[in-house]
N, C-alpha and C positions, 0 to 999 in steps of 0.2 A: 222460620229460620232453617230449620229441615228441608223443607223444600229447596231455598237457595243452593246448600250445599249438594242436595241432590242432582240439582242442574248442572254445576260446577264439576261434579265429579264426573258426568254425563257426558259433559264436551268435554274434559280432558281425555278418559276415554277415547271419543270417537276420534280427535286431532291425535292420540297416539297411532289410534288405525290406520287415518291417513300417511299418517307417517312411516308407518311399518310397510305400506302398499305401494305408494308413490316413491316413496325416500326423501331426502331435502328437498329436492329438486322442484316437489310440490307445495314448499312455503319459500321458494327462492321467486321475487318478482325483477330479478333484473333481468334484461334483456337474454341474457346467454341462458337464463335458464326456466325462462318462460317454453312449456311443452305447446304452446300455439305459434311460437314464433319458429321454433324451430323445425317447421314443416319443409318436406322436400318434394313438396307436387307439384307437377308439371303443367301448365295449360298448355291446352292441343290447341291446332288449328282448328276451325268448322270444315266439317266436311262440305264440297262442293254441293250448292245447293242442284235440284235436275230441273231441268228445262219446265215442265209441267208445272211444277210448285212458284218456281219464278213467274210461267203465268197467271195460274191461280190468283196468286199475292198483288201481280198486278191489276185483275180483273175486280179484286178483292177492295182495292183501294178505291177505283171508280165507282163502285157498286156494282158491276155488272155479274158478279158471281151469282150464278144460278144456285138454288136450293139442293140439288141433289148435286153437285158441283161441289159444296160446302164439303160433306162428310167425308169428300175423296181430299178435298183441300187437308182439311183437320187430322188426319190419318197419314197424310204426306207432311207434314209436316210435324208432328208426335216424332215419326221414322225419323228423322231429319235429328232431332232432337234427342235422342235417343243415341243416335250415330255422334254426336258430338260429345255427349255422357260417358261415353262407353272409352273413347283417348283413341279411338283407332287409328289416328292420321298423327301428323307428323305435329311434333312440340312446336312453339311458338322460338324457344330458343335454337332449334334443328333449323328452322324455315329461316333466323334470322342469322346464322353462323360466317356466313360468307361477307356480309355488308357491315362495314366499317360506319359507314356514317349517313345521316336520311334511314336511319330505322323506322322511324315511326311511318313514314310518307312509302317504304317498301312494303311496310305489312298491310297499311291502308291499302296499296292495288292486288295486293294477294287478296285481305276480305272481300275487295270486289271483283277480283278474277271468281271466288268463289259463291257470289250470289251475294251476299251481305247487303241488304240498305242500311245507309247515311246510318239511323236509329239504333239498328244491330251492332255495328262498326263502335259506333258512340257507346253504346252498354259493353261490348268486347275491350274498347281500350278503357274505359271506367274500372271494369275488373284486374285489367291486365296492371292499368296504374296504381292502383291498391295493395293487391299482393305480390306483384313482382316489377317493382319498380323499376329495376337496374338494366332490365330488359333492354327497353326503349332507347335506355344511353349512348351516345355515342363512343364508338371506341377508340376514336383516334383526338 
């Protein structure tokens, strides 16, 4: 019976902690005051991909990529990746500010102005549709 009570007193406790650290905010589950919904990040554009990697990826798909070929691929493409992490280019909502209507069909020729395959493009608007939905809508 001791034990019980010990447990009890244990999480009441630690739910005060939370409470004194978070505030309400952190047993409040409605939308407004969910601390994950309320995020303000931006997704960037991908930086353009460069000519070399474009080849690579194509040499890459037929199999014709040479072995010492690979590790310059692999390395170019990390950078690539790395430069997309990092937000240095312009927000998805910057690139879309001007276009009333066909958003989704304008960002599509910008991912591929920018190197993107079909795959990439498809995993970029997967994300883009998840967390920032409103994006894509049109506004008129």
């Amino acid at each position: 019976m001791i034990h019980v009570l010990l447990k009890i007193v244990v999480w009441i406790v630690l739910i005060g902690i939370a409470y004194r650290v978070f505030g309400p905010q952190a047993f409040d589950s409605s939308d407004g005051g969910n601390p994950l919904n309320g995020s303000t990040s931006q997704l960037y554009l991908p930086p353009a991909k460069s000519e070399l990697l474009m080849s690579y990826e194509k040499r890459l798909l037929v199999g014709k990529l040479q072995p010492d070929e690979f590790f310059e691929y692999q390395a170019l493409s990390r950078k690539h990746q790395g430069e997309f992490w990092e937000g240095r280019e312009t927000s998805v909502e910057a690139a879309l500010s001007g276009v009333k209507n066909g958003r989704g069909e304008h960002l599509a020729s910008i991912l591929g102005e920018r190197g993107l395959s079909k795959e990439e493009q498809s995993i970029f608007f997967t994300v883009l549709k998840r967390d920032h939905p409103r994006v894509l809508e049109d506004l008129e």
